[in-house]
C-alpha positions as CSV (number, residue, x, y, z in Angstrom):
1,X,175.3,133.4,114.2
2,X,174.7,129.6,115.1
3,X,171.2,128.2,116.7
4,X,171.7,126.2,119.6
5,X,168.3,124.4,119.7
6,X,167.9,122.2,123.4
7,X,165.8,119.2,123.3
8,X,162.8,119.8,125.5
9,X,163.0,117.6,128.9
10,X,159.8,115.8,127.8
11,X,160.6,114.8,125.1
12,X,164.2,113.8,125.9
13,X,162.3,111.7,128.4
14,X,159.8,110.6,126.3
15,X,162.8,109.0,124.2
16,X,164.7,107.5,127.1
17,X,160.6,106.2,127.9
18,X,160.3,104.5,124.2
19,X,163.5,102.9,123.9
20,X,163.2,101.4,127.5
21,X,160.1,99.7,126.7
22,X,161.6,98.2,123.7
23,X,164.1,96.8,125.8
24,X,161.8,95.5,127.8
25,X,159.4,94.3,125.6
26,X,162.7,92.5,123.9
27,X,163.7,91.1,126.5
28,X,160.2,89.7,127.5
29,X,159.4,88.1,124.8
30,X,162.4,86.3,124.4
31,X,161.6,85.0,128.0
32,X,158.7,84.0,126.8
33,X,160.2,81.8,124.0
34,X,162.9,80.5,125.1
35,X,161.4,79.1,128.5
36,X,157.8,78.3,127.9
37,X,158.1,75.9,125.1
38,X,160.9,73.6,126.9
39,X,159.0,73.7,130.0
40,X,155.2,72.9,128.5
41,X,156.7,69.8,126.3
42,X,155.6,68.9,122.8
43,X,153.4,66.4,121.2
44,X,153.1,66.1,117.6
45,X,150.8,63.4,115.4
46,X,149.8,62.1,112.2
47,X,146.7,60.8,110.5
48,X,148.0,58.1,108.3
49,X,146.2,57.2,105.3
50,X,146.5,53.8,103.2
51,X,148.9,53.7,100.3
52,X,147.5,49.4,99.6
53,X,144.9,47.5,101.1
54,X,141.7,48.2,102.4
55,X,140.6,51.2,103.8
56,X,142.2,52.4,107.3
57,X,143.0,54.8,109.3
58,X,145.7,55.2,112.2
59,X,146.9,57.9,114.3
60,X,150.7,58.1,115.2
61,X,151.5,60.1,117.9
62,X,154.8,61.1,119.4
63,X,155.0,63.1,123.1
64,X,158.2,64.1,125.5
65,X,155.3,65.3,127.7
66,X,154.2,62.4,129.7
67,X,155.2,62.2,133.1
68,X,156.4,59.0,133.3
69,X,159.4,59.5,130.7
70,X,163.0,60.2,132.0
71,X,165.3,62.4,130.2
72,X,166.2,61.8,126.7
73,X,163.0,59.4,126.7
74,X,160.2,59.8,124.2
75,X,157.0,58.3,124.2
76,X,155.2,56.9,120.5
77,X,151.3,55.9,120.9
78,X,149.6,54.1,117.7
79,X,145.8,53.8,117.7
80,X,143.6,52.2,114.8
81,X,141.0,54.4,114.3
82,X,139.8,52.3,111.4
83,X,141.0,48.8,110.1
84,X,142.7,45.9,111.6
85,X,146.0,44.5,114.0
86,X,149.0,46.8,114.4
87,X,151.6,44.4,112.9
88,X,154.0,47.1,112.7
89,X,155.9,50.5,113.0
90,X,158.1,52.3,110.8
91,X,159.5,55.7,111.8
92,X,162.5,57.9,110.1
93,X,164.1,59.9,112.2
94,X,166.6,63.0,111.4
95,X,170.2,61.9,113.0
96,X,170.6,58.2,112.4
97,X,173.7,58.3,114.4
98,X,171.4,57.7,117.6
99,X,170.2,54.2,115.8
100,X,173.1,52.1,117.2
101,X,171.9,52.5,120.8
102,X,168.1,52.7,120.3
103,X,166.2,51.2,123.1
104,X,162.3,50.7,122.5
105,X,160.2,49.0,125.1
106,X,157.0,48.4,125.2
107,X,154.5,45.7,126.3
108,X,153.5,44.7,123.0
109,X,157.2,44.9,120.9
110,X,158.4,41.6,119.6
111,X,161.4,42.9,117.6
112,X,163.6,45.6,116.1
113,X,165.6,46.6,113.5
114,X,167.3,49.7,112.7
115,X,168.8,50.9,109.2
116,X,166.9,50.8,106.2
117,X,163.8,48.9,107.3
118,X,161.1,47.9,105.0
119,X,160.4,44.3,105.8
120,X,160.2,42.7,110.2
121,X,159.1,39.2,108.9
122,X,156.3,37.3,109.2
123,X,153.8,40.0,107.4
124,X,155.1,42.9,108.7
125,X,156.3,44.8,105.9
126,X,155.6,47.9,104.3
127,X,156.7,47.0,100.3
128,X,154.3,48.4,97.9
129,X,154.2,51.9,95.4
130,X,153.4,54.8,97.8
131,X,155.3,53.1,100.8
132,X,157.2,55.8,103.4
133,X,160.1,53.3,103.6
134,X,162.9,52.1,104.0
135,X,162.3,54.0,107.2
136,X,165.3,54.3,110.5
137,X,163.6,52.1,112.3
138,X,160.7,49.4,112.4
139,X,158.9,47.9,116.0
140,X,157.4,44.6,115.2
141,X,154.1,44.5,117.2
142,X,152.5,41.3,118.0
143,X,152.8,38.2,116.5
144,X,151.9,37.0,112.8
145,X,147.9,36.1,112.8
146,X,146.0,38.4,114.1
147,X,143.6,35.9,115.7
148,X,146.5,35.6,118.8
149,X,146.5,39.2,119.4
150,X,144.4,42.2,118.1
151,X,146.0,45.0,118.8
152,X,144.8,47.8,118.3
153,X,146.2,50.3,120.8
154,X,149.7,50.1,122.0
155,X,152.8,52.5,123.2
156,X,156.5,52.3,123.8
157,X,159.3,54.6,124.8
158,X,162.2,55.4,122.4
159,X,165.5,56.3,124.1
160,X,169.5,55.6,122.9
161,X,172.3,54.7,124.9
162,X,174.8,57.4,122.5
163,X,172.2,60.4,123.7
164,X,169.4,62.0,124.5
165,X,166.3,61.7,122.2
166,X,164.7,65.4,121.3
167,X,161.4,65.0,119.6
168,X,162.6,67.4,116.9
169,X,164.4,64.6,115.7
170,X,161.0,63.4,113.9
171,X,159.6,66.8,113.0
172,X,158.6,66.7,109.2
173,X,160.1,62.8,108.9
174,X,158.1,59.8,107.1
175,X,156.3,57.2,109.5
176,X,154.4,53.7,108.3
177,X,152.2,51.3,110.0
178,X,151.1,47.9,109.4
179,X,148.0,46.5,110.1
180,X,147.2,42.6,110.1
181,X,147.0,40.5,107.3
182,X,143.5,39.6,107.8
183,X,142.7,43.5,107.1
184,X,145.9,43.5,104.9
185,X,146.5,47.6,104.7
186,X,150.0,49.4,104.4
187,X,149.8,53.4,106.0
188,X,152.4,56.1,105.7
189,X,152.1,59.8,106.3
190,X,154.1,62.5,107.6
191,X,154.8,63.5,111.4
192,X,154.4,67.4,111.1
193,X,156.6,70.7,112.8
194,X,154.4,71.9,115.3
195,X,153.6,75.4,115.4
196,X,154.5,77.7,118.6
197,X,152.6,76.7,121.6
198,X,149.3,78.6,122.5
199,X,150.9,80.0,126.2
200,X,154.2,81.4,124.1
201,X,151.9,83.4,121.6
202,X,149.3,84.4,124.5
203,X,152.7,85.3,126.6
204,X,153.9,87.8,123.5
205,X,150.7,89.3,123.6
206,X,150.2,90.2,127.1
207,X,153.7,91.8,126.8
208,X,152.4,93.7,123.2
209,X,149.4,94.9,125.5
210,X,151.8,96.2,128.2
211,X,154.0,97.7,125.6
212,X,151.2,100.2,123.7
213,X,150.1,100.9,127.2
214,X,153.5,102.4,128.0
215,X,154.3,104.1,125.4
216,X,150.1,106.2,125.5
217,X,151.2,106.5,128.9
């Protein structure tokens, strides 16, 4: 004779209970992903160390989260920690097909070039063993002699006419700076990929909290 066994109504529940929580623990978390990080913005930056000259230090930063950009726009901010004049700025960037229509303004930009830039003129170059470059694109800074202007501190926006600029275009790409003659020191480093933002991981675990809750309960 053949057993019929039933399935208790608990835990037939209980099962319906378990795999509706993973649904909705699924679905939550991809919330969480896919509209926090967009909406908090991103800024990633680089300590960049001297490959020649004296000793330096410079921090490149790169941000679509100031309020002041329009779409597409991205906002690069280089600050001498240690050395002389920003002469220059090199950056590579991962679709060159934008480079035609690059716009960069900025109060202290005297020229650019785009395509396999190692040398602005006038001092601003980045030639040596070590160097990040050729790089995309170079922003002269200044003029040649740093007596005229010490820079020290200056930003500009980066935006193309053939599209929108994401700041993952410069994740893990090489970036260069050029200080003054008069402190004659050539920096490169790496722009890094940011890690996932601190409200997306706290976001996954309120929903792992509300998830072991649901299923003791």
């Amino acid at each position: 004779m053949a057993t019929v066994r039933k399935q208790r109504r608990g835990d037939e529940g209980s099962g319906r209970g378990i795999a509706g929580a993973n649904g909705f623990a699924i679905c939550a978390m991809l919330a969480v992903l896919l509209c926090a990080g967009p909406a908090l913005g991103t800024t990633i930056e680089s300590l960049l160390e001297p490959f020649t000259g004296g000793h330096a230090s410079v921090r490149v930063t790169i941000s679509d989260e100031d309020a002041s950009l329009a779409d597409g726009e991205l906002l690069v901010t280089v600050e001498v920690l240690d050395g002389g004049a920003i002469r220059g700025v090199f950056l590579d960037l991962a679709d060159d097909s934008l480079l035609g229509g690059i716009e960069v303004d900025g109060d202290y930009v005297t020229d650019v070039e785009t395509g396999d830039v190692i040398n602005l003129g006038g001092g601003s170059n980045l030639h040596g063993g070590g160097s990040p470059c050729p790089c995309d694109l170079g922003v002269e800074i200044g003029t040649p002699g740093g007596s005229r202007d010490f820079i020290q501190s200056t930003s500009f926006t980066l935006s193309s006419a053939y599209g929108d600029l994401d700041i993952s275009l410069f994740f893990d790409q090489n970036v260069g700076v050029r200080l003054s003659p008069r402190n004659s020191s050539k920096l490169g480093g790496v722009l890094p990929v940011p890690e996932p933002s601190t409200a997306a991981l706290l976001g996954l675990g309120v929903v792992g909290l509300g998830l072991r809750r649901k299923l003791r309960s």
